[in-house]
VMD Tcl script that draws the C-alpha trace (Angstrom):
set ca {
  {-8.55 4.63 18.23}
  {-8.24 7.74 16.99}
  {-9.38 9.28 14.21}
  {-6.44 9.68 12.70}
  {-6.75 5.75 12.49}
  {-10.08 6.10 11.22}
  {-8.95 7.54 8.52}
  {-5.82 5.07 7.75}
  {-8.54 2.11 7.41}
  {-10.12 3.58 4.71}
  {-7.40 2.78 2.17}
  {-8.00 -1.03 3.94}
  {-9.72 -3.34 1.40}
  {-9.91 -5.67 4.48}
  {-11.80 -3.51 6.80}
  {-15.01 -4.24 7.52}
  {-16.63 -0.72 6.71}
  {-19.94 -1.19 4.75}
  {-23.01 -2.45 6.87}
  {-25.44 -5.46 4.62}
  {-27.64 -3.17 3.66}
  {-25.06 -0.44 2.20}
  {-23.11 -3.75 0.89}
  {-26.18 -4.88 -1.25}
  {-27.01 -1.32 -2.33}
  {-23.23 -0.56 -3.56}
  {-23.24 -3.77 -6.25}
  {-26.87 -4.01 -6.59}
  {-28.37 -7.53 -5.10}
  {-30.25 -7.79 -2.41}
  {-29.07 -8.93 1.08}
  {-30.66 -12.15 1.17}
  {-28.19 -12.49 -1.49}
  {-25.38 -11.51 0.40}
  {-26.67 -13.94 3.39}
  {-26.78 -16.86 0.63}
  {-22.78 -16.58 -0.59}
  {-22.57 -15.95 2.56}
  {-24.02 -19.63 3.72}
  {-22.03 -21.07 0.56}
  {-18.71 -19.47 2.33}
  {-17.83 -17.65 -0.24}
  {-17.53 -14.98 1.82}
  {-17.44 -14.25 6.10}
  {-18.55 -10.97 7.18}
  {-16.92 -9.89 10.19}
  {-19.63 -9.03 12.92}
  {-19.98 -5.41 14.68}
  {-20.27 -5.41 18.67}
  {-24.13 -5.35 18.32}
  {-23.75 -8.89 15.80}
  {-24.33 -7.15 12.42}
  {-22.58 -8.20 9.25}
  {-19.93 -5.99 8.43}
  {-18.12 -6.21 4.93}
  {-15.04 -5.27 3.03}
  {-14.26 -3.65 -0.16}
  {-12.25 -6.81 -0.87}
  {-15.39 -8.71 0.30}
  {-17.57 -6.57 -2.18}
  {-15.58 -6.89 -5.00}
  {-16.10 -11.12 -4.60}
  {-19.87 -10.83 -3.68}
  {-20.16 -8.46 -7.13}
  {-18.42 -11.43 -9.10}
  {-20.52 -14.04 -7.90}
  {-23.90 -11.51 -8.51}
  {-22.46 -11.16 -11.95}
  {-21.67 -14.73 -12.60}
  {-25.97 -15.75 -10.77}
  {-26.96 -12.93 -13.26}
  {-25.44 -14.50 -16.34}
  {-27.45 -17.96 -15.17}
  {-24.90 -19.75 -12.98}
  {-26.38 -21.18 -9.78}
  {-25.05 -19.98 -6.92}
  {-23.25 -22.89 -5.46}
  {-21.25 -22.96 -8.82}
  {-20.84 -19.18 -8.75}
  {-19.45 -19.52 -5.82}
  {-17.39 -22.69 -6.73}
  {-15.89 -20.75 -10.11}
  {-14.90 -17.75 -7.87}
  {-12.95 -19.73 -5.65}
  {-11.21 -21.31 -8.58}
  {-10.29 -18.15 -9.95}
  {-8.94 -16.84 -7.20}
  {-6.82 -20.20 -6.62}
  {-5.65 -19.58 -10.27}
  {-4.40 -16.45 -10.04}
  {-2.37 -16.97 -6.72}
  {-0.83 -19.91 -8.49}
  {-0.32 -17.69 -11.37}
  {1.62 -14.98 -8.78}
  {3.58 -17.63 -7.19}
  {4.68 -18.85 -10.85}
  {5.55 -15.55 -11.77}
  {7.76 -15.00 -8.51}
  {9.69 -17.95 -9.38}
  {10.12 -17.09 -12.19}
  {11.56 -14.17 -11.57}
  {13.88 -15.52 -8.83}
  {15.43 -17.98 -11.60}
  {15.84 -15.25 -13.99}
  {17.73 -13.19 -11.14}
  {19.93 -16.46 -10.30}
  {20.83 -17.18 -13.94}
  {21.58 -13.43 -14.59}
  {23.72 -13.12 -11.11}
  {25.57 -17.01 -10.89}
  {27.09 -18.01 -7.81}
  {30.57 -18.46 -7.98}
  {32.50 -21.31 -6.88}
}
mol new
graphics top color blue
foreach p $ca { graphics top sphere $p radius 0.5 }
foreach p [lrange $ca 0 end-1] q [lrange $ca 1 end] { graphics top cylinder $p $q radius 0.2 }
display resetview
């Protein structure tokens, strides 16, 4: 890899940049937190060569959800639960909107006979 590549990945919200211990200083928790949603499967660090947890921006960005959601009184397990409901709820919502917009597109444009 060069590190020209290097650089490419760090537009990547799916690389696996930030070590636990940045991860948990960059939203504020603690890494035993991190191991927890973790455990619930919220999340899956990838792994470095030498077996450390490695995390994503995208990963962040859910871990700093569910620390909002624990802060605000919500177990964990639930936290975790809600998150993945949200996120199920807003693909749903994309895919609606896609169709959608293919309809509107087939209804402007009608196929002729």
């Amino acid at each position: 890899m060069t590190a020209d590549d290097s650089y490419d990945r760090l537009d990547d919200d799916d690389y696996p940049a930030y070590t636990m211990g940045r991860a948990a200083e960059m939203i504020g928790t603690t890494q035993s937190f991190l191991r927890a949603i973790g455990e619930a499967r919220l999340i899956t660090p990838l792994r470095s060569e030498g077996g450390h947890r490695r995390y994503s921006r995208y990963q962040l960005r859910i871990a700093a959800r569910a620390r909002e959601l624990v802060d605000q009184g919500t177990p964990i397990e639930a936290a975790c639960r809600i998150i993945v409901l949200e996120d199920q709820l807003e693909e749903a919502q994309r895919i609606n909107a896609e169709y959608r917009r293919a309809a509107t597109r087939q209804s402007d444009h009608p196929v002729a006979d």
